[in-house]
Backbone bond lengths (Angstrom), bond angles and torsions (degrees), N, CA, C in turn:
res aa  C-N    CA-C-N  psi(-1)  N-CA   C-N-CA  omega(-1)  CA-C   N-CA-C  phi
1 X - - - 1.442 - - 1.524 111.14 -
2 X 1.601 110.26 -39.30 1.298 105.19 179.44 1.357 113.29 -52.39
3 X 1.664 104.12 -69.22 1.399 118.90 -165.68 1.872 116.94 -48.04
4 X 1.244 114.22 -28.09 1.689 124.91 149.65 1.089 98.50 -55.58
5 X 1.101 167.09 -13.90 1.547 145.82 -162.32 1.975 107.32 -117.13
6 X 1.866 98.17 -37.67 1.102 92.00 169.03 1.413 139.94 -93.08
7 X 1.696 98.89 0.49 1.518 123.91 177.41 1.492 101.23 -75.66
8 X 1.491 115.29 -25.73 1.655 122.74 -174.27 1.512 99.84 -85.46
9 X 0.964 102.03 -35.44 1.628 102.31 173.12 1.498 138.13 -73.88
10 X 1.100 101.51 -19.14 1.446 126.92 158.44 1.602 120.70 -53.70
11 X 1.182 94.23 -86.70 1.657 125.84 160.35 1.214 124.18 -12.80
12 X 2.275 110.14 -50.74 0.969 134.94 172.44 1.928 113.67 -63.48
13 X 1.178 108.55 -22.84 1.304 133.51 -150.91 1.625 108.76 -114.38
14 X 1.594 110.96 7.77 1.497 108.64 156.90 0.780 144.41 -107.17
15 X 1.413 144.22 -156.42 1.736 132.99 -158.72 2.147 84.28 -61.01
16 X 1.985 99.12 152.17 0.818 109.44 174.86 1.658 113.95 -86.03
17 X 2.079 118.79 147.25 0.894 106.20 -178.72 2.153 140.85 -63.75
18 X 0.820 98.83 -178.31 1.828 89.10 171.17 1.315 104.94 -80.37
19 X 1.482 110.71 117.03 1.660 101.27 170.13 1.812 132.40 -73.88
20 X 1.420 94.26 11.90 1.805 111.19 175.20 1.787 82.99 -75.78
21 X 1.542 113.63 -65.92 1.516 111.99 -168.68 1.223 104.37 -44.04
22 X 1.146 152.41 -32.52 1.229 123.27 -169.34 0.901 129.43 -85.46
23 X 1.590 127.25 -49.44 1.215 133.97 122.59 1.719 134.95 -2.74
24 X 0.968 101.00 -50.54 1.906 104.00 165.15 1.778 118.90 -43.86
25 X 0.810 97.38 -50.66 1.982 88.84 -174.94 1.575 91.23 -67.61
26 X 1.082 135.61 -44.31 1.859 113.40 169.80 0.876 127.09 -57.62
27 X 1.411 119.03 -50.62 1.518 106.03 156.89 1.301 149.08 -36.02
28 X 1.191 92.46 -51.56 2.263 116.83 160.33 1.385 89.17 -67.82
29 X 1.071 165.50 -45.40 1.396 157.79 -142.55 2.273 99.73 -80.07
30 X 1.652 91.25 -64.52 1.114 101.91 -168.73 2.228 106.90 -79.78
31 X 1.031 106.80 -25.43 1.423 97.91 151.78 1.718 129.49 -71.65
32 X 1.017 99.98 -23.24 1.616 91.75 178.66 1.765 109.82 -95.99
33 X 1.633 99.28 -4.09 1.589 98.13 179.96 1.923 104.90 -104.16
34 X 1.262 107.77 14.53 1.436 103.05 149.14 1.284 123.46 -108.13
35 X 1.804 109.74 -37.32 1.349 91.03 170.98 1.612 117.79 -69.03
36 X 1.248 141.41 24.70 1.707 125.28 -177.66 1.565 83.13 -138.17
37 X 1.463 144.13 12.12 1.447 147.32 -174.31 1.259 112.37 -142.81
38 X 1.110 112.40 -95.87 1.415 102.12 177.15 1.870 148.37 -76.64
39 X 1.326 89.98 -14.46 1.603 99.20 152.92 1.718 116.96 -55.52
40 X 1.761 125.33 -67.98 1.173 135.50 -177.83 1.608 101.33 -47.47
41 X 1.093 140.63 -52.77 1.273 148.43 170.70 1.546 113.34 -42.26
42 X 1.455 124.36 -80.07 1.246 113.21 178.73 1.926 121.57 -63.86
43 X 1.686 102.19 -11.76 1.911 96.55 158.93 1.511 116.66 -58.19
44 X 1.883 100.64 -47.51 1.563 105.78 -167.49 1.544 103.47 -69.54
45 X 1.229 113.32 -33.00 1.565 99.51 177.40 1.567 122.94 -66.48
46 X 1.270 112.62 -59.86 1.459 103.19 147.18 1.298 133.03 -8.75
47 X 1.571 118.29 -60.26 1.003 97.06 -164.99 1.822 111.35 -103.61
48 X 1.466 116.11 -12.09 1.381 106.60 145.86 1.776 129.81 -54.43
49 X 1.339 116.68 -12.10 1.604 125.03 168.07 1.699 96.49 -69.15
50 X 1.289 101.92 -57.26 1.478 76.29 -168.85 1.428 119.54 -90.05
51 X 1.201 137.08 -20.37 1.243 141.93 139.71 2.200 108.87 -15.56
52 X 1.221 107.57 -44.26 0.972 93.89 -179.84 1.847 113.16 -112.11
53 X 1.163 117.17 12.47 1.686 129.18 150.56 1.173 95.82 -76.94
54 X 1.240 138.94 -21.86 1.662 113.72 -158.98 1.427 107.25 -109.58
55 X 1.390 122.94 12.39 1.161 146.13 145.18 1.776 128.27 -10.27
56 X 1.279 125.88 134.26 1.440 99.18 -157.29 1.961 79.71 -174.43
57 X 1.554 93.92 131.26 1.638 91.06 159.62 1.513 129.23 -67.78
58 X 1.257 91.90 131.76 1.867 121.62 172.92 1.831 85.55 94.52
59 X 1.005 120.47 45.81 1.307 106.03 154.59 1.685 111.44 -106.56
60 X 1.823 134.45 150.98 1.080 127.19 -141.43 1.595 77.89 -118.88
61 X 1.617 104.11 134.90 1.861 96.04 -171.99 1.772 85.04 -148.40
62 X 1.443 109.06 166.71 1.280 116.27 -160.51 1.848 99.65 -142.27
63 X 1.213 106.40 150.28 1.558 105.13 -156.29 1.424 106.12 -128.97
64 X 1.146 111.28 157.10 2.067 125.76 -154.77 1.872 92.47 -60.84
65 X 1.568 107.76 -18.07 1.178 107.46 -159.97 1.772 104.73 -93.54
66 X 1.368 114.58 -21.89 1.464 140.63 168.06 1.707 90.37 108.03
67 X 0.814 147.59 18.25 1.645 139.67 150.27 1.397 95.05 -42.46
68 X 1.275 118.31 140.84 1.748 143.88 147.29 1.644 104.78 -131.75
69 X 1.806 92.93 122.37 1.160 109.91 172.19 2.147 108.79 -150.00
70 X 0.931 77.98 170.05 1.385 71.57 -169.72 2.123 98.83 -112.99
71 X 1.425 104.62 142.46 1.489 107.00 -164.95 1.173 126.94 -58.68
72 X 1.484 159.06 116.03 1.243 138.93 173.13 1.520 107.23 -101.67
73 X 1.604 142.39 -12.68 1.364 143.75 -173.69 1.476 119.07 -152.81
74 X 0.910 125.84 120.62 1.556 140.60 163.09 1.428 137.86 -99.76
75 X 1.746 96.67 84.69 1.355 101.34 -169.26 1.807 112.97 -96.77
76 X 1.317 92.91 115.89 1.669 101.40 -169.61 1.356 120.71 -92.40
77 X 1.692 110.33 -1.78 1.192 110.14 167.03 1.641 110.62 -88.19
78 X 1.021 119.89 -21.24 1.875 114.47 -172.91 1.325 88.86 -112.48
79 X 1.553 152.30 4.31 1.403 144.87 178.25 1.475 120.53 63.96
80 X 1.599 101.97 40.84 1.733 113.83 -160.63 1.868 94.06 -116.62
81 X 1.299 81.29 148.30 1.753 92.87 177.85 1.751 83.87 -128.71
82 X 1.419 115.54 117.73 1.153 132.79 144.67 2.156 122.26 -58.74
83 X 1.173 108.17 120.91 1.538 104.23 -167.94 2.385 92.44 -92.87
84 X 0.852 89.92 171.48 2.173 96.04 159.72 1.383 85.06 -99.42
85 X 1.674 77.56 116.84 1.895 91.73 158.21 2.112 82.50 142.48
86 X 1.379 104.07 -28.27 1.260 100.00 -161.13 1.464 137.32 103.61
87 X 1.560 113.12 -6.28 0.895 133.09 170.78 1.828 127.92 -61.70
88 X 1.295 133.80 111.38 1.244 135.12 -164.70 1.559 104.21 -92.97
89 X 1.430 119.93 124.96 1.529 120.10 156.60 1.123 134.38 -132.71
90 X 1.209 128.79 149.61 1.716 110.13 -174.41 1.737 107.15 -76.52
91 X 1.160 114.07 172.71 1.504 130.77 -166.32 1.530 95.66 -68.21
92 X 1.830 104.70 -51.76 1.286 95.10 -152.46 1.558 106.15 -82.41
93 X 1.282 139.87 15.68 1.433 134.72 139.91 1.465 133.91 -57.76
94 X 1.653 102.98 -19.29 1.501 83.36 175.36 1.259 114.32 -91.00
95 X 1.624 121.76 165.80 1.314 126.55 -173.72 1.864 110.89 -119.40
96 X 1.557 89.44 -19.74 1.629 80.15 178.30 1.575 90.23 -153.25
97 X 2.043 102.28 162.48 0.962 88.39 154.39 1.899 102.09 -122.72
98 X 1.276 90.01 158.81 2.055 97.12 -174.03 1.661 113.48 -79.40
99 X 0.973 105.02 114.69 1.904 97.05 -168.90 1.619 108.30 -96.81
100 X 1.517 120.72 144.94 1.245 121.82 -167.82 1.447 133.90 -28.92
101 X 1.448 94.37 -39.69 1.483 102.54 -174.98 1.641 105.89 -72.03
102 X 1.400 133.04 -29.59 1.330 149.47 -176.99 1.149 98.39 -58.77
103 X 1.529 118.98 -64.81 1.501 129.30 -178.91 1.553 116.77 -50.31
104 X 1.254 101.17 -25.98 1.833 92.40 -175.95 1.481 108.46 -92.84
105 X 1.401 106.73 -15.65 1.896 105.35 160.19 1.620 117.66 -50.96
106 X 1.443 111.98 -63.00 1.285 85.34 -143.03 1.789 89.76 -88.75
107 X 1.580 82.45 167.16 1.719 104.32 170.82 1.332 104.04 -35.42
């Protein structure tokens, strides 16, 4: 038991390591946790920005909140999408918009 204790002690007691090595698996840690996190994130945002620039009356769009309405006004100074019916929402709630052919799917 001893001689395990002083063989560990030894061991403990040689040239000191590279402090780049230790450091390395965080590094690889926090590079591989943007590309599978935050890369996919700022694409999808992207492309909901323009998804919602490309915006256009009587288009049928669906909202974070599950509202579906279809557009009657686009006010780009207060960032409001007017729905028919009268309904006011901001831009950045919607999540999709539903394109014709989609619409004639469902029931």
């Amino acid at each position: 038991m001893w001689s395990a204790a002083l063989l560990w002690a030894e061991q403990d007691q040689q040239a000191p390591s590279n402090p780049l090595t230790s450091f390395l698996p965080i590094v690889l840690m926090l590079v591989v946790g943007y590309f599978l996190l935050f890369r996919p994130m700022q694409k999808q945002e992207k492309q909901r920005q323009a998804l919602v620039l490309s915006l256009k009356k009587n288009d049928k769009v669906v909202t974070s909140g599950g509202i579906i309405g279809v557009v009657d006004t686009i006010k780009e100074k207060e960032d409001e999408v007017v729905l028919k019916g009268g309904l006011h929402i901001t831009k950045s709630s919607i999540v999709r918009v539903v394109k014709p052919e989609e619409a004639a799917k469902e029931p």
